[in-house]
C-alpha positions as CSV (number, residue, x, y, z in Angstrom):
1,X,0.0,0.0,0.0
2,X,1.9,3.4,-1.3
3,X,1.4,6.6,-0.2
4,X,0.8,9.8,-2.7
5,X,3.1,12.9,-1.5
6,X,0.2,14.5,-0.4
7,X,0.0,11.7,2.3
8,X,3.8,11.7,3.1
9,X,3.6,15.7,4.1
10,X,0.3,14.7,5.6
11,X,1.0,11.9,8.1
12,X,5.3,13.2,8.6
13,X,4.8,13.3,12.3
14,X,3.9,9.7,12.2
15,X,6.2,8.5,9.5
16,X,9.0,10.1,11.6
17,X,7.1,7.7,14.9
18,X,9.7,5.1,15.8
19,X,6.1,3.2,17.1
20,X,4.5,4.6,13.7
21,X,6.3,5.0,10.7
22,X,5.1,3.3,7.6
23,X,4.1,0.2,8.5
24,X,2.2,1.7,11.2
25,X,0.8,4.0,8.7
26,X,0.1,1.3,6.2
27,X,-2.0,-0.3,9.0
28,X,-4.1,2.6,9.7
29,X,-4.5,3.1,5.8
30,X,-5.8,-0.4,5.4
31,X,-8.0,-0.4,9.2
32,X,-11.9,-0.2,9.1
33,X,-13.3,1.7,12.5
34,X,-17.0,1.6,13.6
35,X,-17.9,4.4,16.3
36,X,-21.2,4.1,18.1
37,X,-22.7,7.8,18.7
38,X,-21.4,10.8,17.0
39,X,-21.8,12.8,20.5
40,X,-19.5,13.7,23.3
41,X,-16.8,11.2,22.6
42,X,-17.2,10.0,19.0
43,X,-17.1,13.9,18.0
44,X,-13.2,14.3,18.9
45,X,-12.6,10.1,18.5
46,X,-13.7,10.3,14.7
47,X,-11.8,13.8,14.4
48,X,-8.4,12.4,15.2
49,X,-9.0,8.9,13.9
50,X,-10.0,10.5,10.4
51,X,-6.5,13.6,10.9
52,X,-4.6,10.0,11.6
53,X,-5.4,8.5,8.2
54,X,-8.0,5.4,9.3
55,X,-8.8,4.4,5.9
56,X,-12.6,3.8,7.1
57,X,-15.0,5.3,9.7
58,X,-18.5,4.0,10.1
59,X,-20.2,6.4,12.0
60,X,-24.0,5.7,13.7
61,X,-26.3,7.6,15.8
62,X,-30.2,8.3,15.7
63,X,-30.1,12.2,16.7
64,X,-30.0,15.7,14.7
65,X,-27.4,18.3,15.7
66,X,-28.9,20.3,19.0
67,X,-27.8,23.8,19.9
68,X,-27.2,21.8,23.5
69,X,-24.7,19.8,21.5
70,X,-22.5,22.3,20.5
71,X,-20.9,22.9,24.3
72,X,-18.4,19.7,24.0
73,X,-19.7,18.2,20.6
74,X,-17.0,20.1,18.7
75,X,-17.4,18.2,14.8
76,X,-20.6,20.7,14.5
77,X,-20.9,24.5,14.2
78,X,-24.0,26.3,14.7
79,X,-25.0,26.3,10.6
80,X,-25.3,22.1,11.4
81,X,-28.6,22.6,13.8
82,X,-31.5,20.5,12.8
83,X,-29.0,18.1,10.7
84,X,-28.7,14.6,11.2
85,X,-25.3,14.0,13.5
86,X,-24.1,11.4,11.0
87,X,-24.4,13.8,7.8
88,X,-23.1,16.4,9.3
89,X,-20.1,14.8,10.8
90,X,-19.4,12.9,7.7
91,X,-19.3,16.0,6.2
92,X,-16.4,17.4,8.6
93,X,-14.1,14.6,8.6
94,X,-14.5,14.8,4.4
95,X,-13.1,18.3,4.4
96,X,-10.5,17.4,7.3
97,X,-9.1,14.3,5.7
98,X,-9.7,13.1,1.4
99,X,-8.6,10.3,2.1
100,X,-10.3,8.6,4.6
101,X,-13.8,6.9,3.9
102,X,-16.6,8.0,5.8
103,X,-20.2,6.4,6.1
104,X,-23.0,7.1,8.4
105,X,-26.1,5.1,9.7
106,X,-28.4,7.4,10.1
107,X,-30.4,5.4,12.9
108,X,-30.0,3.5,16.2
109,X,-27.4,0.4,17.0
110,X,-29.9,-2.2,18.2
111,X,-30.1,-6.2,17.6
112,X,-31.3,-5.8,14.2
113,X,-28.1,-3.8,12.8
114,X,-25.8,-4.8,15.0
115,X,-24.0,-7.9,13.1
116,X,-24.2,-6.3,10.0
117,X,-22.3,-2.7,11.2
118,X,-19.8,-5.0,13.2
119,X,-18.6,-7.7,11.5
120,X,-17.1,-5.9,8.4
121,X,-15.0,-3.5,10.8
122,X,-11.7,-4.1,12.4
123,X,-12.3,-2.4,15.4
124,X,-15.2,-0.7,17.2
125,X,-15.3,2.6,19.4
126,X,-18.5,3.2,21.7
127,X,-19.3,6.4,23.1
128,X,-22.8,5.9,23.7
129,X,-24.3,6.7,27.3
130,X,-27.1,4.2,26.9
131,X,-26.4,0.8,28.7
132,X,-29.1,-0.9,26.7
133,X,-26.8,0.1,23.6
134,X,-23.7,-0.5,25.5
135,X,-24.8,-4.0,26.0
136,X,-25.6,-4.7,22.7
137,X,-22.5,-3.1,21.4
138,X,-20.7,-5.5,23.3
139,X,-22.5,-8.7,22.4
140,X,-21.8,-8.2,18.8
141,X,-17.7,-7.8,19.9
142,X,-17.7,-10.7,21.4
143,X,-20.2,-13.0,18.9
144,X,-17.4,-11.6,16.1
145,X,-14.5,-12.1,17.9
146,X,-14.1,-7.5,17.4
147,X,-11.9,-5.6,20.4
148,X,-14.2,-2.7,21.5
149,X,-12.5,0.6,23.4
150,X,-15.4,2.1,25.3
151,X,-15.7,5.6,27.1
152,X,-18.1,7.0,29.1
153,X,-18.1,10.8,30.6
154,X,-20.3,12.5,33.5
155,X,-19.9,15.6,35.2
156,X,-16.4,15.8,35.7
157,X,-15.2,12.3,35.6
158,X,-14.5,9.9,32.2
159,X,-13.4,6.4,31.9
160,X,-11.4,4.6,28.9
161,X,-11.6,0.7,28.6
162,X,-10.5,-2.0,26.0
163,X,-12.2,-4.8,25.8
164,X,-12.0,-8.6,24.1
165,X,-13.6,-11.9,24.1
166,X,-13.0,-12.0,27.9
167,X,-13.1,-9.6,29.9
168,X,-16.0,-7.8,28.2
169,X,-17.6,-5.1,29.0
170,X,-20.5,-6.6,31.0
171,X,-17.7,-8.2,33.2
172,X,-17.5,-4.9,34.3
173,X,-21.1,-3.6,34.3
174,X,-22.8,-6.7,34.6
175,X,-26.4,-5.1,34.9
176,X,-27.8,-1.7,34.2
177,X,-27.3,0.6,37.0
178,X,-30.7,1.1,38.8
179,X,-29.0,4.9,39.7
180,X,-27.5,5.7,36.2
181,X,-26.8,9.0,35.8
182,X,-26.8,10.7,32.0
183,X,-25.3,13.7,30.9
184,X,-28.6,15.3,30.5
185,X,-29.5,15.0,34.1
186,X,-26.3,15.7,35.7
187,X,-24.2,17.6,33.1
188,X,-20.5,17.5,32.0
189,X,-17.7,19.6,31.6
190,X,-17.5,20.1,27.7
191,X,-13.6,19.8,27.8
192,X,-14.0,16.5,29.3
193,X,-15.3,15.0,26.2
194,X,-12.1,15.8,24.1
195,X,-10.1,14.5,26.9
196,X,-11.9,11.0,26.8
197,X,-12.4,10.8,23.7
198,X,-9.0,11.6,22.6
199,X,-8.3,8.8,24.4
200,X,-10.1,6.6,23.1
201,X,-8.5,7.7,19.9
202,X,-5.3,7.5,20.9
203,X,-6.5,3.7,22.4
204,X,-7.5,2.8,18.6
205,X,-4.7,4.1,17.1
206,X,-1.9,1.7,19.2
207,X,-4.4,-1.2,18.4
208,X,-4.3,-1.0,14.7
209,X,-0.4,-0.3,14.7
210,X,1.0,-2.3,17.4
211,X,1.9,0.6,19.5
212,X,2.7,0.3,23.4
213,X,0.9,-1.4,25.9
214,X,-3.2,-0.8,25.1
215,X,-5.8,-0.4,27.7
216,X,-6.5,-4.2,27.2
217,X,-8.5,-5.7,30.2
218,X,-8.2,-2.6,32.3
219,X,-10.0,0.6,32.9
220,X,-8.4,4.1,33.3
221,X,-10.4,6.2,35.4
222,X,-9.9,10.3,35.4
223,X,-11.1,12.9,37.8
224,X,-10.6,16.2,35.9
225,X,-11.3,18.1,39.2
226,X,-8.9,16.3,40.8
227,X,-6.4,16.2,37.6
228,X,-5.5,12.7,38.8
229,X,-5.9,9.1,36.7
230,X,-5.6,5.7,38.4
231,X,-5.8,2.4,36.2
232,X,-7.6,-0.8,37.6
233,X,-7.9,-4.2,36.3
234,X,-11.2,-6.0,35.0
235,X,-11.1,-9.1,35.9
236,X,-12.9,-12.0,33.3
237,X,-16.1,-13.2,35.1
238,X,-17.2,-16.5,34.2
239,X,-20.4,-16.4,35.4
240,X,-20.6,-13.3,33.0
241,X,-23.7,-13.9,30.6
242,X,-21.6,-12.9,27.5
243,X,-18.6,-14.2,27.3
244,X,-18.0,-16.6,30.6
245,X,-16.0,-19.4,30.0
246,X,-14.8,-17.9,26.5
247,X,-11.0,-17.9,26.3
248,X,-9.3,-14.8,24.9
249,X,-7.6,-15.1,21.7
């Protein structure tokens, strides 16, 4: 897979990436990224995942572009209100980067889409603050054998986690929160969003090129207020309902 000059000048700071370079580059050329809500943390995920050169990005949510949105959801401007999130979006990460393919499902990820949007993809990014959607997300990972890096954001604390076959995510959350808390409700810090889902990003990126030491089977956990991170590790449950007593690849 070559590279025109346009992409040399483009992606220099990674070429010049002893982690990088152009094998890693070539990777990310050739990778095929589904992310799960174009809100919060799928605005600034798809942002630098298309700026890195991920060949493909599959984006899906159900909403239009709200004035409310615009506080932390920094793909849209104010000329995007009343559009759906998906068009929109596509439309930014077009004019930010040519050459990276962008499609958009213009709906909700539920049992009836979900084997069809996951199984072509190499990897899958959820940003969505619906467990119900989490959980599904999830299930399809694990039924197609897909790594998933998940982030979630409230007020002013985030989370990062990569997931395989085992642990999976409902290891960790292994039923819906009777107190869950959504951004509406409770609110968030706007900066937080780019923070997490930088992240996330950032998580993708060393998956598809081999980079460092991945998030795998381990949550990072940030307080912004507190400016201070701590990592724990999820341990496999296999009891869990998805993946128990699936070994990890």
């Amino acid at each position: 897979m070559s590279f025109s000059d346009e992409e040399i000048e483009r992606y220099a700071r990674h070429l010049v990436l002893r982690e990088v370079g152009g094998p890693g580059q070539q990777k990310l050329k050739g990778a095929s990224v589904l992310m799960v809500g174009a809100g919060g943390l799928g605005a600034p995920a798809s942002l630098y995942l298309a700026a890195a050169g991920v060949g493909g990005l599959i984006l899906v949510d159900p909403d239009e572009v709200d004035r409310s949105n615009l506080q932390r959801q920094v793909i849209y401007a104010e000329e995007d209100l009343g559009r759906p999130k998906v068009e929109a979006a596509a439309d930014r990460l077009a004019a930010l980067n040519p050459h990276v393919f962008v499609a958009g499902h213009n709906g909700a990820f539920g049992p009836d889409t979900a084997d069809r949007l996951v199984e072509g993809v190499d990897l899958v990014l959820d940003g969505t603050d619906d467990f119900g959607v989490r959980f599904c997300v999830n299930e399809a990972c694990v039924r197609h054998g897909k790594t998933l890096v998940s982030g979630a954001i409230g007020r002013w604390t985030g989370q990062v986690g990569v997931f395989g076959r085992q642990p999976c995510y409902r290891c960790l959350v292994p039923e819906i929160p009777p107190d869950a808390e959504t951004c509406t409700a409770v609110g968030v810090v706007g900066a937080l969003a780019g923070v997490i889902g930088s992240m996330m990003a950032l998580e993708a990126i060393k998956l598809i090129t081999g980079a460092g030491d991945p998030l795998a089977g381990r949550l990072m956990i940030y307080d912004a207020l507190a400016a201070e991170t701590r990592t724990v590790r999820v341990a496999g449950d296999p009891a869990c309902p998805v993946c128990g007593g699936v070994p990890s690849p």
